[in-house]
mmCIF file of the C-alpha atoms, coordinates in Angstrom:
data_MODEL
# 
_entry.id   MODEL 
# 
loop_
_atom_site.group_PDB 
_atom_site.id 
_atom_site.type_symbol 
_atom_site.label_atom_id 
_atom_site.label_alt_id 
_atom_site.label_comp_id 
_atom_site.label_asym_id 
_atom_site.label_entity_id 
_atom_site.label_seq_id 
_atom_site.pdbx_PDB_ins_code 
_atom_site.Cartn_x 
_atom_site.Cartn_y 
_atom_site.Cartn_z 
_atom_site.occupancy 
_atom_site.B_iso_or_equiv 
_atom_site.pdbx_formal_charge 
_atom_site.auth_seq_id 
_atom_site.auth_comp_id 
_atom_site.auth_asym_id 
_atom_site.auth_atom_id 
_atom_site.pdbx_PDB_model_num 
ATOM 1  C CA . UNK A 1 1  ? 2.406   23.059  15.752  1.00 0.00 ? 1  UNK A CA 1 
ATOM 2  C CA . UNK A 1 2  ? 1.522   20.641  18.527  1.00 0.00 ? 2  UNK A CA 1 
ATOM 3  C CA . UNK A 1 3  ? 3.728   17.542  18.423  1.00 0.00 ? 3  UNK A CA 1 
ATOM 4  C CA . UNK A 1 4  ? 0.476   15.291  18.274  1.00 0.00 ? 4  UNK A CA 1 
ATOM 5  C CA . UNK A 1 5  ? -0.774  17.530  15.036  1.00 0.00 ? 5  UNK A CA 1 
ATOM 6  C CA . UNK A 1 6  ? 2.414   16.464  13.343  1.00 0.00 ? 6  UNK A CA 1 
ATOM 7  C CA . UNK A 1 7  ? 2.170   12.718  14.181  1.00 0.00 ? 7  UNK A CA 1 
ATOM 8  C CA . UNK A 1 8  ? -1.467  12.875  12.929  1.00 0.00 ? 8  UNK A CA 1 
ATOM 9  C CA . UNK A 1 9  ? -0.292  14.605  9.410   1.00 0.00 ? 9  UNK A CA 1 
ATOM 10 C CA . UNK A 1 10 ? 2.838   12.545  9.541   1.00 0.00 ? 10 UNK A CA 1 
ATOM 11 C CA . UNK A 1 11 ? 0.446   9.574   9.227   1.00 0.00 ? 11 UNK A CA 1 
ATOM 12 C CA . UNK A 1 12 ? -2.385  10.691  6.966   1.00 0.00 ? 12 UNK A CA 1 
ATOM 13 C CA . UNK A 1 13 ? 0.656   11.433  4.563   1.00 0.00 ? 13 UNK A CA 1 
ATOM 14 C CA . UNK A 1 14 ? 1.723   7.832   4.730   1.00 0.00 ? 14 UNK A CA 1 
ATOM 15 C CA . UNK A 1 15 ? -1.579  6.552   4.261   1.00 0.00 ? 15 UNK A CA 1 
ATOM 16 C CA . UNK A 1 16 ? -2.556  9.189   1.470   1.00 0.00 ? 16 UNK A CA 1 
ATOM 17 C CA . UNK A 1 17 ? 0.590   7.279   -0.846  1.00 0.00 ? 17 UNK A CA 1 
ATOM 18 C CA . UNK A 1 18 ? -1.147  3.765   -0.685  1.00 0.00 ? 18 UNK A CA 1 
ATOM 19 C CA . UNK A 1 19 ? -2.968  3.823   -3.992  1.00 0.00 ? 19 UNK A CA 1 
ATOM 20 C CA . UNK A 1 20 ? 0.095   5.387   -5.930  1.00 0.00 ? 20 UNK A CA 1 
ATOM 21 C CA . UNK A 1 21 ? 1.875   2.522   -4.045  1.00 0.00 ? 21 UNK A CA 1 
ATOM 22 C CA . UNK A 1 22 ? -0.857  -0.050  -5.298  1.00 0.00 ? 22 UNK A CA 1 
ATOM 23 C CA . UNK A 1 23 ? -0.605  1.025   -9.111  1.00 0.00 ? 23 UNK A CA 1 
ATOM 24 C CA . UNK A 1 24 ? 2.907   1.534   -9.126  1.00 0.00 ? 24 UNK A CA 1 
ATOM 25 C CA . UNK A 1 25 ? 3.276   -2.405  -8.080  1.00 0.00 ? 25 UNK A CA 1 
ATOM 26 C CA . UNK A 1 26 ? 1.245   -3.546  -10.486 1.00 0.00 ? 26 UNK A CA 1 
ATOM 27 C CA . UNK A 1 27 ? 1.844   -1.298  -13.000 1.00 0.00 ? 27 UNK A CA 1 
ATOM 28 C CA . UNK A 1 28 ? 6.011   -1.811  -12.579 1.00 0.00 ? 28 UNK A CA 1 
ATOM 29 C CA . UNK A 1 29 ? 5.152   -5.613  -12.540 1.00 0.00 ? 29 UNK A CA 1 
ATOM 30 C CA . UNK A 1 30 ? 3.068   -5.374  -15.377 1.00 0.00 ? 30 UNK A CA 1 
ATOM 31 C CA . UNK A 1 31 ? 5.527   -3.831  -17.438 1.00 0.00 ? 31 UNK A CA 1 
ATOM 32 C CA . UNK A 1 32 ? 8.396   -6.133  -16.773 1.00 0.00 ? 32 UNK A CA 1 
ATOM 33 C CA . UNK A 1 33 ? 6.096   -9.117  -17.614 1.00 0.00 ? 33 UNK A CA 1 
ATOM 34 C CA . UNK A 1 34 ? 5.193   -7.048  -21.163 1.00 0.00 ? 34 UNK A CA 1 
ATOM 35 C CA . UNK A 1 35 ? 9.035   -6.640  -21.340 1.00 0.00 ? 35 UNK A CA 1 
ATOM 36 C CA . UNK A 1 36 ? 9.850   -10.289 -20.506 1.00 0.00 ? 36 UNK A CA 1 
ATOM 37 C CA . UNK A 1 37 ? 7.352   -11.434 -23.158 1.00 0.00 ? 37 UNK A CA 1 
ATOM 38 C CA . UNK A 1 38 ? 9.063   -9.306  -25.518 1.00 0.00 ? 38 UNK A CA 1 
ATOM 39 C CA . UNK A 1 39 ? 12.992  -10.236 -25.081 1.00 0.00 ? 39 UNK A CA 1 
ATOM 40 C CA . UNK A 1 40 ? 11.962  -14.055 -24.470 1.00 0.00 ? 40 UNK A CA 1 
ATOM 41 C CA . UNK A 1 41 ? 8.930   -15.162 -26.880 1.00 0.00 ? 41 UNK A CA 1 
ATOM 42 C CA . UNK A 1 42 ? 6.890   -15.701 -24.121 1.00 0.00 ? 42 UNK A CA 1 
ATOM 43 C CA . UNK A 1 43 ? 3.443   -14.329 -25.378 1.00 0.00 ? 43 UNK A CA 1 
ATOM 44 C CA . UNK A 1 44 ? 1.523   -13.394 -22.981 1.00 0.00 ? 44 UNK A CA 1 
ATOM 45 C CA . UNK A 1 45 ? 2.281   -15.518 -19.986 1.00 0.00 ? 45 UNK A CA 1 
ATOM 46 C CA . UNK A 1 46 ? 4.915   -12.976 -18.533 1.00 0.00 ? 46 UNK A CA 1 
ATOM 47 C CA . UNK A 1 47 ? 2.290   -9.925  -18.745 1.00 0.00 ? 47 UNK A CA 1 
ATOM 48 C CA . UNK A 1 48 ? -0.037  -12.122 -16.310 1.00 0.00 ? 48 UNK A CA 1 
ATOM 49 C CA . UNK A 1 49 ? 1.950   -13.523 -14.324 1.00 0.00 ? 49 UNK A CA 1 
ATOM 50 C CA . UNK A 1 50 ? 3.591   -9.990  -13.713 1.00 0.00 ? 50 UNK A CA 1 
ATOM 51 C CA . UNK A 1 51 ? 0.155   -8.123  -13.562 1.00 0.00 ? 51 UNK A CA 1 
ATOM 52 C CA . UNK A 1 52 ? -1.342  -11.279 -11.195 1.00 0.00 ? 52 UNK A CA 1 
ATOM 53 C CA . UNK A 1 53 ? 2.354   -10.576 -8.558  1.00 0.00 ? 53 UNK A CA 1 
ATOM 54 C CA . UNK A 1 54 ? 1.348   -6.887  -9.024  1.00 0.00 ? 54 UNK A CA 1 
ATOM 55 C CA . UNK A 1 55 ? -1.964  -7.479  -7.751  1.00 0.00 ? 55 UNK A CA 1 
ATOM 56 C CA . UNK A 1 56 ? -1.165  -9.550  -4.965  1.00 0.00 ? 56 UNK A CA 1 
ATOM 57 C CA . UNK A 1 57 ? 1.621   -7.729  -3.926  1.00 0.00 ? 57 UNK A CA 1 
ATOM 58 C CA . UNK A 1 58 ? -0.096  -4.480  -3.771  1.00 0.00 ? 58 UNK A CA 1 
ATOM 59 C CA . UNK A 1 59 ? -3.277  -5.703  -2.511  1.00 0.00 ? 59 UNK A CA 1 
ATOM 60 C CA . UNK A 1 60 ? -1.322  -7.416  0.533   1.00 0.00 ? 60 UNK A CA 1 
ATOM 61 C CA . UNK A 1 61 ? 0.970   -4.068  0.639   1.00 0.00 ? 61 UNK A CA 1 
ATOM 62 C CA . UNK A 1 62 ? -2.559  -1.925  1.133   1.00 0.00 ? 62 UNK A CA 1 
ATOM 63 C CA . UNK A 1 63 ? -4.435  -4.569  3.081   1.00 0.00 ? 63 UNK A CA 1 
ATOM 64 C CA . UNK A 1 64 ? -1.562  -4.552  5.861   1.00 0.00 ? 64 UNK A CA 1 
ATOM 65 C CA . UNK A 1 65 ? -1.190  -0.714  5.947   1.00 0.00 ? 65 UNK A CA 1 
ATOM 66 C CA . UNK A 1 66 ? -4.533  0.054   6.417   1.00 0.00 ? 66 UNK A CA 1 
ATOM 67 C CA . UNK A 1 67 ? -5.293  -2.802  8.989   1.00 0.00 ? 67 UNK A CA 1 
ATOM 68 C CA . UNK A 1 68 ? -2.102  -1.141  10.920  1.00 0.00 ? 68 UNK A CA 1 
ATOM 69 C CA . UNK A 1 69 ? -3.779  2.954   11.031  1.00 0.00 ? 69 UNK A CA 1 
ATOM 70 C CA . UNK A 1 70 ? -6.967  0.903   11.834  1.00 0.00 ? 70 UNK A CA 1 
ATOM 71 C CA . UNK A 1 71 ? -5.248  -0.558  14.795  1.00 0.00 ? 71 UNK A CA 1 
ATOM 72 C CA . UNK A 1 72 ? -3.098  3.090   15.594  1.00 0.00 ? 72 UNK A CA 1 
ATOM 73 C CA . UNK A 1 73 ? -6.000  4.859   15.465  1.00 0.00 ? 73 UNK A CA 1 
ATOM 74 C CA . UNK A 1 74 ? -8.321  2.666   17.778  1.00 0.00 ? 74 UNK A CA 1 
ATOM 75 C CA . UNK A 1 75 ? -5.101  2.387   20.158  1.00 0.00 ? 75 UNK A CA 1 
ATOM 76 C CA . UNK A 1 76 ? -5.429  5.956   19.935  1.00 0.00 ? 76 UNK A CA 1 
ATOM 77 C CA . UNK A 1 77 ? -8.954  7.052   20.674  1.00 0.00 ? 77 UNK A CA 1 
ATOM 78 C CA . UNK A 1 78 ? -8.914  4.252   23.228  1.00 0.00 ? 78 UNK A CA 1 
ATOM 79 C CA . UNK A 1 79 ? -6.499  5.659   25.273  1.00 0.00 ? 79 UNK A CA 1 
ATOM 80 C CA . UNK A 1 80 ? -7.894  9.408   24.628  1.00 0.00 ? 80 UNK A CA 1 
ATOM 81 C CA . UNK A 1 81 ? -11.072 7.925   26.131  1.00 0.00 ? 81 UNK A CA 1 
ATOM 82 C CA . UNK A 1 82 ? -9.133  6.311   29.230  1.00 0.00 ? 82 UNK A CA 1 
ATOM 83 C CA . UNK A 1 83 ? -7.492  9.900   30.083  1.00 0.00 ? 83 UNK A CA 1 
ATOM 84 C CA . UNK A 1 84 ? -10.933 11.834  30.510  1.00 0.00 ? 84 UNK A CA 1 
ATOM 85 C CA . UNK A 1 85 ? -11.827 11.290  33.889  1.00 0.00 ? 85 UNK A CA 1 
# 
């Protein structure tokens, strides 16, 4: 396999985990809130504020991956496009 074929998959594999990454924040978050509203008495302000960090977090987490391909891959057709003569 040609070393540029494995950066390619190498990269779609990375970007293929950002929604599992997304739910897993807010889920994880989500559940810790639930779980600090349950040890503490804190009905229900844990469960939003951990579902609101979850959202954030994640959202930021798949905003700045995907804005970084975006860039890779422009970089990457750009300078495909500079080499034909």
């Amino acid at each position: 396999m040609p070393e540029d074929r494995r950066k390619a998959d190498t990269e779609w594999m990375k970007l293929s985990g950002l929604g599992i990454e997304l739910a897993a924040a807010v889920g994880g978050l989500t559940l810790a809130g639930w779980w600090w509203d349950r040890h503490f008495g804190t009905e229900p302000w844990g469960f939003w504020i951990g579902l609101s960090i979850g959202m954030v977090g994640g959202m930021y987490n798949l905003i700045r991956q995907g804005l970084a391909a975006g860039r890779n891959a422009t970089t990457k057709r750009n300078t495909k496009r500079d080499d034909q003569p």
